[in-house]
C-alpha positions as a Markdown table, in Angstrom:
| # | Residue | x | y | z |
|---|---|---|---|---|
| 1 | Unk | -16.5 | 6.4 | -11.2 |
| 2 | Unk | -16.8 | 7.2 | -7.4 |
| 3 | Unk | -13.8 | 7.0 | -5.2 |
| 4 | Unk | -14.5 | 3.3 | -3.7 |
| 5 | Unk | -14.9 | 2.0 | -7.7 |
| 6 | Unk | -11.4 | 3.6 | -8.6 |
| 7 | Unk | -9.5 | 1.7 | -5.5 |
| 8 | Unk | -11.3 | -1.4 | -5.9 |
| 9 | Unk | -10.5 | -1.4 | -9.6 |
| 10 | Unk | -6.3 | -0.7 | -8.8 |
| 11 | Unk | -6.4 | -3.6 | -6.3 |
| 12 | Unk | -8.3 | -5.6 | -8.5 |
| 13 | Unk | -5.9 | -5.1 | -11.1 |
| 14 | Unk | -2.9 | -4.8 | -9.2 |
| 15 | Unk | -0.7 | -8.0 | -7.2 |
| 16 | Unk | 0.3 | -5.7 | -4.9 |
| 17 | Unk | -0.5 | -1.8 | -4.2 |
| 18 | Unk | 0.8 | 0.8 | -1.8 |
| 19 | Unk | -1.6 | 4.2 | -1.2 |
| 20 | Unk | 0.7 | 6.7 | 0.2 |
| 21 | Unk | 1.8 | 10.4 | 0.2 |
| 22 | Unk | 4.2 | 10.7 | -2.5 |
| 23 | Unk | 6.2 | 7.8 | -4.3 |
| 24 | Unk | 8.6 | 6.0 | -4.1 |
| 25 | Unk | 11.3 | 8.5 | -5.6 |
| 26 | Unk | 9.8 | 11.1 | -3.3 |
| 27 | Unk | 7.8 | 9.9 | -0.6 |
| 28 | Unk | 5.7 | 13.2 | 1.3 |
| 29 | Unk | 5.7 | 11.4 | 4.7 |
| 30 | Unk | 8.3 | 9.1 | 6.6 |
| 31 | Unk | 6.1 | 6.2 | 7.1 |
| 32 | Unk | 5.4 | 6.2 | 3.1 |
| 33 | Unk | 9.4 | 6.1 | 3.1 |
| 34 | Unk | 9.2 | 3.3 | 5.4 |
| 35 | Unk | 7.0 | 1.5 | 3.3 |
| 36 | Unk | 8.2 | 1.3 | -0.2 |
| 37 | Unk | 12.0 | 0.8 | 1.3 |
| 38 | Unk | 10.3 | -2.7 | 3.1 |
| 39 | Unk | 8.6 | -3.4 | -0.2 |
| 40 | Unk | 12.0 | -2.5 | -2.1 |
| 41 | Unk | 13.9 | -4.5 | 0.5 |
| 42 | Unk | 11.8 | -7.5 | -0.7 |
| 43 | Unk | 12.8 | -7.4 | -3.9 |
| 44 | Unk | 8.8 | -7.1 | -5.4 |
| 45 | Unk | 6.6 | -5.3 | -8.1 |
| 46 | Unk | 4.8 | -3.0 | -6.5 |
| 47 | Unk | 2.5 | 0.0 | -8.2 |
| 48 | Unk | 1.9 | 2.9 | -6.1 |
| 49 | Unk | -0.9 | 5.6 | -5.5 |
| 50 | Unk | -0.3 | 8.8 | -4.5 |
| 51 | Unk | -3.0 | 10.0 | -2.6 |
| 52 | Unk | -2.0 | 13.5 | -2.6 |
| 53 | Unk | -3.1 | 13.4 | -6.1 |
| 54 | Unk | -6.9 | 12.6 | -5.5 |
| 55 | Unk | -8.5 | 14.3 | -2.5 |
| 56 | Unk | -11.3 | 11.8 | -3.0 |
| 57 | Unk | -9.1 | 8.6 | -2.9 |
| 58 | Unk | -7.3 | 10.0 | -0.2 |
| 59 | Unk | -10.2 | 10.4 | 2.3 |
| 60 | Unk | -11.5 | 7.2 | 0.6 |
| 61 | Unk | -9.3 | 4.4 | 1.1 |
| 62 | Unk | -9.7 | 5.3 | 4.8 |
| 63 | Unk | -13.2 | 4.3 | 4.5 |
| 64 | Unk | -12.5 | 1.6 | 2.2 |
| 65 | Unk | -10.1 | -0.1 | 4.6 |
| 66 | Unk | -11.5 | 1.2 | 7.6 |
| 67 | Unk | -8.0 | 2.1 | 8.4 |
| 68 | Unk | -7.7 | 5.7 | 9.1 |
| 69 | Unk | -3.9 | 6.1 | 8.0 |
| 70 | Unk | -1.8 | 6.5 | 4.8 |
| 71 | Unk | 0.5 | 4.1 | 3.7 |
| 72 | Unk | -1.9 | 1.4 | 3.4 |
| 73 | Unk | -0.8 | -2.4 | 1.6 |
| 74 | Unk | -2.6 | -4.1 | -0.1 |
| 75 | Unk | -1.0 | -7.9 | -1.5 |
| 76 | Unk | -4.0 | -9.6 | -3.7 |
| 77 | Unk | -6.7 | -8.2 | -3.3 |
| 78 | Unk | -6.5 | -8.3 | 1.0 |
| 79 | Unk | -5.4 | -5.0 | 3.3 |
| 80 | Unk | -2.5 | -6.1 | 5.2 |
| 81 | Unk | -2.2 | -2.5 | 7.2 |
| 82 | Unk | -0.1 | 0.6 | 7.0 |
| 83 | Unk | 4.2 | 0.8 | 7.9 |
| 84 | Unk | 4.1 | -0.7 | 11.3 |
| 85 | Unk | 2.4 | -3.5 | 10.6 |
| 86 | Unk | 4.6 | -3.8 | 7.5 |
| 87 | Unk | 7.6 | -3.3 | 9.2 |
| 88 | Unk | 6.6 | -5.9 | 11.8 |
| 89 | Unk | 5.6 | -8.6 | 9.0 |
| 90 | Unk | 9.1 | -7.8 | 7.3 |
| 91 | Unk | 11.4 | -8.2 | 10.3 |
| 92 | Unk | 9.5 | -11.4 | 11.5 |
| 93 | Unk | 9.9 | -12.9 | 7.7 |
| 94 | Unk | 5.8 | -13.1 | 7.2 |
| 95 | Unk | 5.7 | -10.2 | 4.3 |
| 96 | Unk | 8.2 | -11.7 | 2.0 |
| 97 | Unk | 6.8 | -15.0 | 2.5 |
| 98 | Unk | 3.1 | -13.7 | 1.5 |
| 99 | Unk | 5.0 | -11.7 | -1.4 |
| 100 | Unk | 6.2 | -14.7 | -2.8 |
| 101 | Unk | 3.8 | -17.2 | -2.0 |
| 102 | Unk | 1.1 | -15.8 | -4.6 |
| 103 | Unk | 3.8 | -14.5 | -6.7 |
């Protein structure tokens, strides 16, 4: 299964999925911190990859998403972007709205 097949198959199977260095006990970066604390903050499921795991999924959801950082969301199925764009969402209330609206 190439790289591409394994992430489409965790979002596919997943509500909501965080890629990022680490998890969520020990993140390996401070945006990946950033990240699952907004998604804890929000009180939400979440499954998590570490891409420090897979060398191939790590250079792969960059492709994928054509987003060339790590975290990266994804809520159903659609990107939503990496910690800024979280963090953003969450302080102007849209995150936990699309959280629980397909929830």
């Amino acid at each position: 299964m190439s790289a591409q097949d394994k992430i489409q198959k965790t979002i596919n199977e997943n509500d909501v999925v965080l890629y990022m260095k680490g998890n969520p006990k020990f993140p390996q970066c401070g945006f990946s911190s950033l990240a699952t604390k907004i998604l804890e903050a929000c009180d939400t499921d979440f499954y998590t990859v570490d891409v420090l795991q897979d060398p191939e999924v790590r250079e792969g959801i960059k492709v994928f998403a054509n987003w060339p950082t790590i975290p990266q969301l994804y809520i159903h199925g659609e990107f939503i972007g990496g910690a800024d764009i979280m963090k953003e969402m969450y302080e102007n209330g849209e995150l936990i709205k699309l959280l629980k609206a397909n929830s």
